[in-house]
FIFI-400686 format. One record per atom (N, C-alpha, C): residue number from 0; residue in one letter; x, y, z. Coordinates in steps of 0.001 Angstrom, whole numbers, plus 500000, padded with zeros to 6 digits. Layout:
BEGIN
NODE seq type   east  north     up
NODE NUM    A      X      Y      Z
...
END
This chain:
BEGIN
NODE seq type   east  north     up
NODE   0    X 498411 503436 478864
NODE   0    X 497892 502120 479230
NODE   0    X 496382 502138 479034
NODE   1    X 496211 500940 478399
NODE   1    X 494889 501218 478024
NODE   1    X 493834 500031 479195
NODE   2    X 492876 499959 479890
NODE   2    X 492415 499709 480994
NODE   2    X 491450 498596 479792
NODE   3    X 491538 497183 479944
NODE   3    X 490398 496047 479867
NODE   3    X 490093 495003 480565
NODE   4    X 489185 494903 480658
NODE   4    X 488199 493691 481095
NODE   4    X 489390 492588 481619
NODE   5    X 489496 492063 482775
NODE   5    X 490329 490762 483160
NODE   5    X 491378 491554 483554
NODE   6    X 492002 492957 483037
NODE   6    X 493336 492664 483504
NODE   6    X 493549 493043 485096
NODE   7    X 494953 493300 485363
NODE   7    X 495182 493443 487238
NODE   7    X 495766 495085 486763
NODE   8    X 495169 495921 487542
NODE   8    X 496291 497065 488133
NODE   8    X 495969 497272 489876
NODE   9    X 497027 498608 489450
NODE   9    X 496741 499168 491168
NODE   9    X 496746 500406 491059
NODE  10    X 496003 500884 492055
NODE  10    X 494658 501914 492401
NODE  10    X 495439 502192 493547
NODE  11    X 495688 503667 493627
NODE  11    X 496844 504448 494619
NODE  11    X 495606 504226 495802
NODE  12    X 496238 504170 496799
NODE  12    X 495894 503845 498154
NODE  12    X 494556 503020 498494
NODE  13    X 493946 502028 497472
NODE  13    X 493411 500952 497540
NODE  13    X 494682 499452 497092
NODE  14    X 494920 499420 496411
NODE  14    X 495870 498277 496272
NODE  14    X 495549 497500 494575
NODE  15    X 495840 496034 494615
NODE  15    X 495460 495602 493456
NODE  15    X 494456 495347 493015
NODE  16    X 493692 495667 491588
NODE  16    X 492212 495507 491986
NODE  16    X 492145 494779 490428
NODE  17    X 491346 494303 490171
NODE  17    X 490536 493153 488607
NODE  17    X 489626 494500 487553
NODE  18    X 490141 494403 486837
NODE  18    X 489278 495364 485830
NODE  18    X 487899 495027 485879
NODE  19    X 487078 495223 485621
NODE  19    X 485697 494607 485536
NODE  19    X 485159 495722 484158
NODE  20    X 483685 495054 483759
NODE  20    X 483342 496071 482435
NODE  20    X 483266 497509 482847
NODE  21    X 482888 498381 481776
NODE  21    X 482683 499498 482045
NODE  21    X 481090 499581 482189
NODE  22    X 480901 500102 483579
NODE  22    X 479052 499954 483673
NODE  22    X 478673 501351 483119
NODE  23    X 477508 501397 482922
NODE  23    X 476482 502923 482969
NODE  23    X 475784 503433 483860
NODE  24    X 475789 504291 484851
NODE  24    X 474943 504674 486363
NODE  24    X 474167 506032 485436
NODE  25    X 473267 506123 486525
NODE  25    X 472290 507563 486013
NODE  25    X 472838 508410 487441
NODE  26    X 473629 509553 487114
NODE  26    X 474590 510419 487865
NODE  26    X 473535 511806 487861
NODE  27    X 472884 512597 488494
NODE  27    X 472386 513771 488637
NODE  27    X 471297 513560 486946
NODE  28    X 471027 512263 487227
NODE  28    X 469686 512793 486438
NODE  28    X 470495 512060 484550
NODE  29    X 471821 512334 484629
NODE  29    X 472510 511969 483101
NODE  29    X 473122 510356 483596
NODE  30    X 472788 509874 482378
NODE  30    X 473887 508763 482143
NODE  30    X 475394 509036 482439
NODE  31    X 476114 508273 482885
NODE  31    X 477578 508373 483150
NODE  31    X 478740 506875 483302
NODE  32    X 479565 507000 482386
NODE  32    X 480214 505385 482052
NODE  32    X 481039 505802 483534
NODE  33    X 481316 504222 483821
NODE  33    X 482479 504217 484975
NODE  33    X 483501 502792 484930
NODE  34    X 484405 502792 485234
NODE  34    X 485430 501505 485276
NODE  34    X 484829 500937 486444
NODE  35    X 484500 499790 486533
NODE  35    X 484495 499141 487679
NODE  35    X 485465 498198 488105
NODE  36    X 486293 498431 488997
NODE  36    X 487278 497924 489791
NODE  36    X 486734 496785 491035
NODE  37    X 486899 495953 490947
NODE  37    X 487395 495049 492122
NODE  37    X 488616 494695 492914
NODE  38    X 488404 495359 493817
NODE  38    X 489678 494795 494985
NODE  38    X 490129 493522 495340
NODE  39    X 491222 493017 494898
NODE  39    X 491935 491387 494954
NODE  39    X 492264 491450 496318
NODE  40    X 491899 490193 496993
NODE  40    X 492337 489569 498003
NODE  40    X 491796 490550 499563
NODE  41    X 490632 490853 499079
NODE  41    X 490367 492106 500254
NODE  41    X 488679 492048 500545
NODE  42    X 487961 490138 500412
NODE  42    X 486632 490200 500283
NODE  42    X 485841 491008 499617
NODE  43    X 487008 491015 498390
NODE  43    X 486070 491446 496666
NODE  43    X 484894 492852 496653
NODE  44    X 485510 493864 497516
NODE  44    X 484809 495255 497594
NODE  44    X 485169 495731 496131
NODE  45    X 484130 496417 496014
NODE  45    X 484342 497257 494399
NODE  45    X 484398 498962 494533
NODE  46    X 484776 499613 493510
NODE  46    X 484080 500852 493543
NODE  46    X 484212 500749 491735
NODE  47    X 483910 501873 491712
NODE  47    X 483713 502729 490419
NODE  47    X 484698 504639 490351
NODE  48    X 485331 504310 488653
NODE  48    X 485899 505514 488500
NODE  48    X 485726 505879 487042
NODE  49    X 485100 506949 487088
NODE  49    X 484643 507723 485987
NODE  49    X 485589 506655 484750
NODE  50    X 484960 506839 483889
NODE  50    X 485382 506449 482738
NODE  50    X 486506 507677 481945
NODE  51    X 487940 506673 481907
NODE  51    X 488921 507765 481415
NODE  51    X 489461 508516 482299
NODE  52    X 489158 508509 483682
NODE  52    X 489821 509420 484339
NODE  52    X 490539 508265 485337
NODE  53    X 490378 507410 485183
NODE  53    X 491391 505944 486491
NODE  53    X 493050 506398 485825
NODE  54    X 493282 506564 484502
NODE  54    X 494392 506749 484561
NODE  54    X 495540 508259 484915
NODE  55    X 494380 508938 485115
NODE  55    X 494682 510384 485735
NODE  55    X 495173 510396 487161
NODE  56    X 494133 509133 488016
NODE  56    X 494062 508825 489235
NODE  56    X 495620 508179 489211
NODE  57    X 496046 507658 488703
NODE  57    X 497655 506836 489003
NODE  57    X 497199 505515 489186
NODE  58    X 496505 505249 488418
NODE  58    X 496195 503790 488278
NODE  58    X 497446 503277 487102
NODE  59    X 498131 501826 487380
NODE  59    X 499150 501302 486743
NODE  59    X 498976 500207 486749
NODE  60    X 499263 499610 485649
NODE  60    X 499841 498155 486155
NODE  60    X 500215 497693 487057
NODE  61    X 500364 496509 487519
NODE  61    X 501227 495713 488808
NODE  61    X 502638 495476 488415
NODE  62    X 503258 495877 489472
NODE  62    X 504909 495098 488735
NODE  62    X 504940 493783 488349
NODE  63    X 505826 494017 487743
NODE  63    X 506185 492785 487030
NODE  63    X 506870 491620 488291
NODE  64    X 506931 490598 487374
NODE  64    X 507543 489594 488826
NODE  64    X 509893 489783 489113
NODE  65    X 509632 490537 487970
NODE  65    X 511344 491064 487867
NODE  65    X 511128 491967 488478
NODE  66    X 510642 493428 489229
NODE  66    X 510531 494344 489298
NODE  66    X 510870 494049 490811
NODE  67    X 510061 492638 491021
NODE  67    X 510142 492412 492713
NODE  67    X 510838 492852 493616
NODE  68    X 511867 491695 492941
NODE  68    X 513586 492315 493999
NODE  68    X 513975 493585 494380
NODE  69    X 513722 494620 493257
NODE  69    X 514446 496160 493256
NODE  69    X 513259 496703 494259
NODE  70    X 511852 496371 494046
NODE  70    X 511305 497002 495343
NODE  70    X 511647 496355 497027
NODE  71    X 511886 495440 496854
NODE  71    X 512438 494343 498264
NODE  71    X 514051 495483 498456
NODE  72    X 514736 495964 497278
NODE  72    X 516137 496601 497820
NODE  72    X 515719 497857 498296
NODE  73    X 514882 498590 497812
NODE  73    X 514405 500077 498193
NODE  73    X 513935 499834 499564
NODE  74    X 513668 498599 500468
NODE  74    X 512910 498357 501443
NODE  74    X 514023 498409 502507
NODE  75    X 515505 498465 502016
NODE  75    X 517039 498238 502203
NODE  75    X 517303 499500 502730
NODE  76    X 517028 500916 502117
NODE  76    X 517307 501536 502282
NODE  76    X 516664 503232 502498
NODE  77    X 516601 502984 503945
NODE  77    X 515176 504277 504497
NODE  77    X 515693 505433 504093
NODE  78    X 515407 506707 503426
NODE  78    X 515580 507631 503776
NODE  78    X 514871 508891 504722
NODE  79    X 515843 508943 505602
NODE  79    X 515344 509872 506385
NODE  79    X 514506 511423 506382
NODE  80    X 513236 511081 506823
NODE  80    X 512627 512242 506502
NODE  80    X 512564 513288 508272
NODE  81    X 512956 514496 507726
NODE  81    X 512558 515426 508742
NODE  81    X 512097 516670 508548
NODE  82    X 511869 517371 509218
NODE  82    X 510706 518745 508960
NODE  82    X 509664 518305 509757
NODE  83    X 508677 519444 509793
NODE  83    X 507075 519209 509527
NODE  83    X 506009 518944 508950
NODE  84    X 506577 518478 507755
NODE  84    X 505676 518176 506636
NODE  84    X 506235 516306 506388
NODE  85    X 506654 516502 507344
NODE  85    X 506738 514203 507492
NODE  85    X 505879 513434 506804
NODE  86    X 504773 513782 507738
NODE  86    X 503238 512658 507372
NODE  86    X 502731 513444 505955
NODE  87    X 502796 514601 505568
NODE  87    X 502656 514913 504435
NODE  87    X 503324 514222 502739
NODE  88    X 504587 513931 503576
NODE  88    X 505570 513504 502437
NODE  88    X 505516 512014 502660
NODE  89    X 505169 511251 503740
NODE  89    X 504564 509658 503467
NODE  89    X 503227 509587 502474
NODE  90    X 502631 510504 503060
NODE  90    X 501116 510362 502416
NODE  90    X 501192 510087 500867
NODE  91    X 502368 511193 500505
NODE  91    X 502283 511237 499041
NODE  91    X 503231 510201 498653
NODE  92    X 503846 509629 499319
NODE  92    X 504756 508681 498646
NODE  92    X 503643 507406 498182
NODE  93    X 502984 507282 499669
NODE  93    X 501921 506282 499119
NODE  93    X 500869 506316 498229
NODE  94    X 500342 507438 497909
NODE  94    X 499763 507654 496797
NODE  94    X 499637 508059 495943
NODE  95    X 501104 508139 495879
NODE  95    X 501460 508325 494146
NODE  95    X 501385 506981 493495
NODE  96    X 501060 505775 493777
NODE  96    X 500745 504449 493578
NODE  96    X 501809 503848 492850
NODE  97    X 503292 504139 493058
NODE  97    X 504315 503479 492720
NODE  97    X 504762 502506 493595
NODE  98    X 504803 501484 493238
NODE  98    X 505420 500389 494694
NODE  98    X 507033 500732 494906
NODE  99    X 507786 501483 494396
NODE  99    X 508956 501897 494508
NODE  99    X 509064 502816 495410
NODE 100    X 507855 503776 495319
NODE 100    X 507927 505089 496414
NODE 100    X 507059 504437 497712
NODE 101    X 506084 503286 497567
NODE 101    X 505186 502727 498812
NODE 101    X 506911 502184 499183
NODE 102    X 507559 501746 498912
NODE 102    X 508614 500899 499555
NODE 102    X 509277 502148 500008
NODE 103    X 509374 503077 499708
NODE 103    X 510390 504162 500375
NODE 103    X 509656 504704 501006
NODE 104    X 508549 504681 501640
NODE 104    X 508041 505351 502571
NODE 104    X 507744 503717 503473
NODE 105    X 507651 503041 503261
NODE 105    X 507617 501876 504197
NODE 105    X 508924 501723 505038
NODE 106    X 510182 502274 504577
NODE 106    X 511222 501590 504585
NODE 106    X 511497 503277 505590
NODE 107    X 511014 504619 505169
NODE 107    X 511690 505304 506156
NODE 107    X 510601 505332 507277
NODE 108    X 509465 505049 507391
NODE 108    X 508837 504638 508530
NODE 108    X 509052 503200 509688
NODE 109    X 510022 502555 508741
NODE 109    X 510152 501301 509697
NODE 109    X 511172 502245 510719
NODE 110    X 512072 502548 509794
NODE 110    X 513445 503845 510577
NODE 110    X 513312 504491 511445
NODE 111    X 512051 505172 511095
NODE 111    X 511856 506322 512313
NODE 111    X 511238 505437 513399
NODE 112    X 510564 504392 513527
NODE 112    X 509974 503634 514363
NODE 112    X 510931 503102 515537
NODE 113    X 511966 502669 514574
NODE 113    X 512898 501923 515523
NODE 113    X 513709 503435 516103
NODE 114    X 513729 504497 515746
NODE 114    X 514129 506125 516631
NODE 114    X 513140 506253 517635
NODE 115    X 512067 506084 517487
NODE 115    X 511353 506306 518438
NODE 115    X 510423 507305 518091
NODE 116    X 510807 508055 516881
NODE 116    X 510325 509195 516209
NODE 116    X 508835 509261 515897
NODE 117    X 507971 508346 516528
NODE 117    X 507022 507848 515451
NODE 117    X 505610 508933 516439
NODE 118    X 504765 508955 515864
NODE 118    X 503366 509942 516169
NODE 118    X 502555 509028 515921
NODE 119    X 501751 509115 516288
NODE 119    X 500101 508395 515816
NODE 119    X 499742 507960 514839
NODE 120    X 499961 509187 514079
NODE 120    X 499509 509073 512407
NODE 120    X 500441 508142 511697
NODE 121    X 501657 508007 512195
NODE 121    X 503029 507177 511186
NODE 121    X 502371 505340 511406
NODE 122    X 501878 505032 512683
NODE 122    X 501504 503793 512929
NODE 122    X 500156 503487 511411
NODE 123    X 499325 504132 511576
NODE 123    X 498342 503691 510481
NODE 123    X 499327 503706 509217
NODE 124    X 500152 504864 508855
NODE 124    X 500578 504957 507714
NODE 124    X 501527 503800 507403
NODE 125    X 502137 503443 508220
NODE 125    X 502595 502249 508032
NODE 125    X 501942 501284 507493
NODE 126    X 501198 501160 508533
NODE 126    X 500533 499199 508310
NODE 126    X 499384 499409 506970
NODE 127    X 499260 500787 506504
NODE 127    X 498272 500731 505094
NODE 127    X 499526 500882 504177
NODE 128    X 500689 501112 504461
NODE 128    X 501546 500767 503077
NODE 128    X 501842 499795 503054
NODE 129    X 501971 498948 504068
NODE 129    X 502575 497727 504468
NODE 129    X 501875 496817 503669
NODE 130    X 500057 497269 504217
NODE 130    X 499131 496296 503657
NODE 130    X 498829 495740 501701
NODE 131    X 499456 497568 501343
NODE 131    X 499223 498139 500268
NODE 131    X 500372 497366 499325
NODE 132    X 501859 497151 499797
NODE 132    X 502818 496519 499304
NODE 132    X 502821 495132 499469
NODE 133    X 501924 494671 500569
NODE 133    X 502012 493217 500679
NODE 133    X 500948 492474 500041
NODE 134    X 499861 493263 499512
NODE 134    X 498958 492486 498296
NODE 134    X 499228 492431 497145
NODE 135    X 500136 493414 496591
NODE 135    X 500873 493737 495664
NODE 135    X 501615 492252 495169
NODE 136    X 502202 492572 496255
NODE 136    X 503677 490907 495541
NODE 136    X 503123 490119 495577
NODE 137    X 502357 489879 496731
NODE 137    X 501506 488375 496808
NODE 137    X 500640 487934 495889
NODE 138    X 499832 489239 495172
NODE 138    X 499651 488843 493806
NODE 138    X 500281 488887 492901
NODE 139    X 501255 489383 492453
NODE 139    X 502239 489185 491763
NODE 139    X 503624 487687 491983
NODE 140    X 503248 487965 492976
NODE 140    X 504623 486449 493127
NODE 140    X 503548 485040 492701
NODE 141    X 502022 484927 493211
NODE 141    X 500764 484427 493410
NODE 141    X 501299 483449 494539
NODE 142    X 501386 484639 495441
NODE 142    X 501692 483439 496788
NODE 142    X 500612 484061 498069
NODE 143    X 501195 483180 499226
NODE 143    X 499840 484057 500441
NODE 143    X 499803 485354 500797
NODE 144    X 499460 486137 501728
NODE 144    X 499716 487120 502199
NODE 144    X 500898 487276 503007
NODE 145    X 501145 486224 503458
NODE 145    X 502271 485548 504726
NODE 145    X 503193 485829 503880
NODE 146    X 503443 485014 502559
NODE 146    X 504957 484692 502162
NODE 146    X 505096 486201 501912
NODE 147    X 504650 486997 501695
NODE 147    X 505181 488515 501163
NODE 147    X 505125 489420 501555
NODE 148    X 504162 489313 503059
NODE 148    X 504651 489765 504430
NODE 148    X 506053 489452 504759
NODE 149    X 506456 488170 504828
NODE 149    X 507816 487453 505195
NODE 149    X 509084 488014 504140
NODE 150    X 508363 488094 503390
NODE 150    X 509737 489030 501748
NODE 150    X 509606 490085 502490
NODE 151    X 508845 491264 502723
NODE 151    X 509417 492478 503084
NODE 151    X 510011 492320 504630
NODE 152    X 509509 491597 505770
NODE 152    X 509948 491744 506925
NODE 152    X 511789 491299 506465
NODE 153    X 511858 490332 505632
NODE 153    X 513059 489882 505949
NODE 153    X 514172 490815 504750
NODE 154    X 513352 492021 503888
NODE 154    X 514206 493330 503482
NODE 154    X 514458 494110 504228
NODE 155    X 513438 494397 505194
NODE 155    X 513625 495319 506442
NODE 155    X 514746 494771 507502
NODE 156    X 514903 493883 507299
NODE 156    X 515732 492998 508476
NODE 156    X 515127 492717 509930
NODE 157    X 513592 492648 509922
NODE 157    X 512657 492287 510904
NODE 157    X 512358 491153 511084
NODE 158    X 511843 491026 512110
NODE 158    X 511594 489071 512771
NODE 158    X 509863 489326 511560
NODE 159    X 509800 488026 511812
NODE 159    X 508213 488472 510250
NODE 159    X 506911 488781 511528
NODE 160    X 506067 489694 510905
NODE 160    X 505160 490168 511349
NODE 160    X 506220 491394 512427
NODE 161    X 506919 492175 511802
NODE 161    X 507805 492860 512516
NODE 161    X 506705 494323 512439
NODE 162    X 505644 494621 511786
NODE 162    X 504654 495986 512005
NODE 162    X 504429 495877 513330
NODE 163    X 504811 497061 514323
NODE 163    X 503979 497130 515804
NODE 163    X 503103 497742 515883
NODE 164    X 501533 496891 516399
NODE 164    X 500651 497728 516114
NODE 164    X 500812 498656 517379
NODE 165    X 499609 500201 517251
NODE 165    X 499841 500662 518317
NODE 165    X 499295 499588 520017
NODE 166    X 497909 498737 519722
NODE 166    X 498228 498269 520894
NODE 166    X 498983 497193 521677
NODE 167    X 499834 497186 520833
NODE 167    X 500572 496068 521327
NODE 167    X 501621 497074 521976
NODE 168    X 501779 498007 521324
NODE 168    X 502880 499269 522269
NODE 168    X 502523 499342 523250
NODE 169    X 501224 499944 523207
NODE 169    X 500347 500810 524613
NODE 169    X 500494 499502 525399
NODE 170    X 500230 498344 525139
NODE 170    X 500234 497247 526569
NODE 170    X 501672 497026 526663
NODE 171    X 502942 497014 526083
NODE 171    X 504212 497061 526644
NODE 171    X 504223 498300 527595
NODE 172    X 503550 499519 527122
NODE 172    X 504405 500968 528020
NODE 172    X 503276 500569 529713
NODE 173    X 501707 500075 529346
NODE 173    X 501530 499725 530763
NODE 173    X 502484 498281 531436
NODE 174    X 502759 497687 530729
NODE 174    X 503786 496645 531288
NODE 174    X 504517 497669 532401
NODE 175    X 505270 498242 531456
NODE 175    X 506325 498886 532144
NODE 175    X 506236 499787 533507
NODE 176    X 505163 500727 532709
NODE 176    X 504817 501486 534225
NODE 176    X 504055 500650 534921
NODE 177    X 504328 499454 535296
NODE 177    X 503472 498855 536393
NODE 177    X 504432 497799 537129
NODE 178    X 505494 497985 536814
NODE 178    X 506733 497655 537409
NODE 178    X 507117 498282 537968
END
């Protein structure tokens, strides 16, 4: 894939971002080309990645608008992760920057959530794949953030806005112990 000016990809654990030109920075004294990326739908933050190496990084295209559905079915079906190397094996699902593997790690974290299974670290990892898959379609479908929030809650089989953050937990568990 060859990276130009205007087009859309996605940038493993940033999301969808706008090609922009290739600039020139003065790096330790040398000239040095870089891709400049803009982040869609995220108050237009940029960075920069070496020139030639974004596609090393797992930078891809965006799915296609056919591709949709089959990531909405992977969202169908969690597989269960166990061991000690859990949050290790989300991490990489999400940044291997496939929306097929962000959906299979979205989809076995919703799982373990509703087990109860969940740690600290699984709550962020969630709601940044969540965030990560839901800018995705929404630019790809070109709808809000809502409607494709509402596509995955309703693959997961969740009421919409079904992510619990952690404090909305922590004020149910003082609910509770204060009964």
């Amino acid at each position: 894939m060859r990276l130009s000016v205007g087009s859309k990809v996605s940038y493993p654990l940033q999301g969808p971002c706008l090609i922009g030109p290739v600039v020139t920075k003065i790096v330790d004294g040398a000239p040095a080309n870089f891709h400049h990326l803009i982040l869609l739908g995220g108050g237009g933050a940029e960075f920069f990645v070496p020139y030639g190496q974004a596609l090393a990084k797992g930078v891809r295209r965006l799915i296609d608008k056919s591709e949709v559905p089959a990531v909405l079915e992977r969202l169908k079906k969690p597989r269960t992760a166990g061991g000690g190397h859990r949050a290790a094996d989300q991490f990489k699902l999400c940044a291997s920057g496939s929306a097929l593997e962000l959906a299979e790690a979205i989809a076995s974290l919703t799982a373990m959530r509703g087990m109860n299974r969940f740690v600290a670290t699984d709550y962020g990892m969630l709601e940044r794949a969540r965030r990560l898959l839901i800018r995705e379609i929404a630019e790809v479908m070109g709808e809000s953030d809502a409607a494709a929030e509402a596509r995955i809650d309703a693959a997961l089989g969740e009421p919409h806005g079904g992510a619990v953050q952690p404090k909305k937990r922590r004020a149910r568990a003082k609910a509770r112990s204060a009964a």
